[in-house]
Each structure stands twice: as structure tokens, then as C-alpha cells.
C-alpha positions in Angstrom: 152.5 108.5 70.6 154.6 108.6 67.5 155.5 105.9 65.4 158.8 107.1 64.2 161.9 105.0 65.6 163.9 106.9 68.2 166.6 109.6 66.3 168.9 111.4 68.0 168.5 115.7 67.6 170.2 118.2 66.1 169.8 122.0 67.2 171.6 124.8 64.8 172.4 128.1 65.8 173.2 130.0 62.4 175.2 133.0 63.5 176.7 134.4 60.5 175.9 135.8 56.9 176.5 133.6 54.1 173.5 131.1 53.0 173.3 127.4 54.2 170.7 124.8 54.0 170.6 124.4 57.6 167.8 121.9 57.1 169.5 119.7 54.9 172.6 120.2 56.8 171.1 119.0 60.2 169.7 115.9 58.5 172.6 115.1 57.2 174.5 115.2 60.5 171.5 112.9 62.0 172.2 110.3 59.6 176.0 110.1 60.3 174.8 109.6 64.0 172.3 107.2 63.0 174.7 105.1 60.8 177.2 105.3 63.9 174.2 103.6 65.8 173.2 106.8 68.0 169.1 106.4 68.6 169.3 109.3 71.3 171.3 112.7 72.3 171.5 116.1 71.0 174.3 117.2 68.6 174.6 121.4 68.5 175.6 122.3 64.4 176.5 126.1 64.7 177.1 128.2 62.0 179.8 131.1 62.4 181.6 133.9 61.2 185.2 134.5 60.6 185.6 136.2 63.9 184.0 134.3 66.3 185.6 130.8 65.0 188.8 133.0 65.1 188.1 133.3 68.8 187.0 129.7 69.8 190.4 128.1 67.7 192.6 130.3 69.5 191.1 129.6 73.1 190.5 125.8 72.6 193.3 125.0 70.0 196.1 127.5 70.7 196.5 127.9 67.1 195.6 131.5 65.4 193.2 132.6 63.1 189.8 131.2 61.8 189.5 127.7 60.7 187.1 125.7 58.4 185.2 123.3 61.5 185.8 122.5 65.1 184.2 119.4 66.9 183.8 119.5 70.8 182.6 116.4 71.7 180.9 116.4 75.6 180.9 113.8 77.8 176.9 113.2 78.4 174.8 110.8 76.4 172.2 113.3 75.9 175.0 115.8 74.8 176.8 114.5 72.2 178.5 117.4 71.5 178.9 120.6 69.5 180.1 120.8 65.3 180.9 124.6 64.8 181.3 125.3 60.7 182.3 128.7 59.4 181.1 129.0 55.7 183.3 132.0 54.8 186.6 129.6 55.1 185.2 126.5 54.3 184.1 129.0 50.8 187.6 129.6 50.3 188.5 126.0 50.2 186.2 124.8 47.4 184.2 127.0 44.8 181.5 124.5 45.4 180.3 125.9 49.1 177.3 123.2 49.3 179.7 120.5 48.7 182.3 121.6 51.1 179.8 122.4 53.9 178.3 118.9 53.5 181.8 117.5 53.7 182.8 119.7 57.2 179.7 118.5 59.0 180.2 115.2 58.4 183.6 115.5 59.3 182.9 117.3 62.1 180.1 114.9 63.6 182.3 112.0 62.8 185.2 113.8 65.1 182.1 113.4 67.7 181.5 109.9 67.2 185.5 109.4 68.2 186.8 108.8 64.3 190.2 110.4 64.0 192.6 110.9 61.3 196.1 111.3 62.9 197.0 107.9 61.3 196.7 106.1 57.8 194.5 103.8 59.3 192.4 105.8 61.0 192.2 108.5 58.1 190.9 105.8 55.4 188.7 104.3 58.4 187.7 108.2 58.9 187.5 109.3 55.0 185.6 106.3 53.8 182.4 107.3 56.2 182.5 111.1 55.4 182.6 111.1 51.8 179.6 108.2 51.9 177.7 110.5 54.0 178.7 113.9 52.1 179.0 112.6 48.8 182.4 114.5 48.5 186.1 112.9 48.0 188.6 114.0 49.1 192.1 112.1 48.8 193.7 110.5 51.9 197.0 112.4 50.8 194.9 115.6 51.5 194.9 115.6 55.0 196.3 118.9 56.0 192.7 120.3 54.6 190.6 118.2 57.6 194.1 118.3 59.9 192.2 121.4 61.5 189.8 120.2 63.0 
């Protein structure tokens, strides 16, 4: 019997080239749930290339070409859902990859935990949490960079 307070998981499935600190990476998506209040469930953090994330934001979002992360959020308290990242856009958008990775997750995990950012409101609610979590800012007046998730 452990002694370790309940957590909820996080499974990754690295599918494409570039490096990533999965490791750090999946922890750092278990402590957005865990600030959230989550103590259970299994978030899936996938890792992607170009073509594949092509694929999935043309069939789920209608909209063409690859984009930096999706969120896919399940209905199933053991499933909280799925954060898809694809490292060779998100390394287009800042020269600091680490940085910007950090930053997608959270902002994907956060889509998960129903935070939104369609509205002022919402986006400050939104931004506050991810760049506490990812240590990176980004100004509320940048939207259109997190607008495609």
C-alpha cells in the first residue's frame, strides 16, 4: 500500500521526431490537473508530426493544415481526455521550443479542465493559470497564437 495521495495519470505517446522532455512534460500536465483539484483519471499527452496533426485538425476542426495543439476532452471521469502537441509548429512559434511546449500543454490540459478563451474574461481567467503552470507569458492581446486550439 502506497503512501502517496491519489494523482491522476498521464500516458504519452511520442509519435514524431524532434526531442521533448516527455517526463517533465507529463508532470507538468499532472500538476495543472492537480491544481484544478483532479485526484483521479487518465489524461493521454501525444506527441505528433506535421502530418498526422494535419489530419486530426482537418477532420475534427474543419480547418486546414497542421496546428500547434488540440485538446479533446472525453466525457468519462477516468478519461479525462486527450492533449495532442506537434513540436515542429509549436518550433516555429518561439525559438525557445522547451518554453513553448511547456506553454501548449498547459494550455492544452487547461482546455480539458473546461477553461476557455473566447472572451476577455475568460482569456485572463485562462492565461493567468497557464503561464503559472508553464512559466511562459504570453499577452492577453495575443490570442490568435492559443485561438487554435
Amino acid at each position: 500500500m502506497s503512501d502517496d495521495p491519489p494523482s491522476p495519470r498521464v500516458a504519452i505517446s511520442n509519435r514524431q521526431s524532434t526531442p521533448v522532455e516527455e517526463a517533465a512534460l507529463a508532470e507538468l500536465a499532472r500538476k495543472v490537473l492537480l491544481d484544478d483539484g483532479l485526484t483521479a483519471g487518465e489524461l493521454s499527452l501525444s506527441f505528433v508530426e506535421e502530418d498526422e496533426m494535419s489530419e486530426l485538425h482537418e477532420r475534427y476542426l474543419g480547418e486546414p493544415g497542421p496546428t500547434d495543439v488540440l485538446a479533446f476532452a472525453q466525457d468519462d471521469p477516468d478519461l479525462l481526455g486527450d492533449v495532442i502537441v506537434c513540436p515542429a509548429v509549436a518550433s516555429r512559434q518561439n525559438r525557445d521550443l522547451p518554453a513553448e511546449l511547456r506553454l501548449l500543454v498547459a494550455h492544452g490540459t487547461l482546455h480539458l479542465l473546461g477553461y476557455d478563451h473566447h472572451e476577455q474574461e475568460e482569456r485572463a481567467r485562462m492565461w493567468e493559470r497557464q503561464e503559472r503552470h508553464s512559466g511562459v507569458r504570453v499577452p492577453l492581446d495575443e490570442a490568435a497564437h492559443m485561438d487554435r486550439s
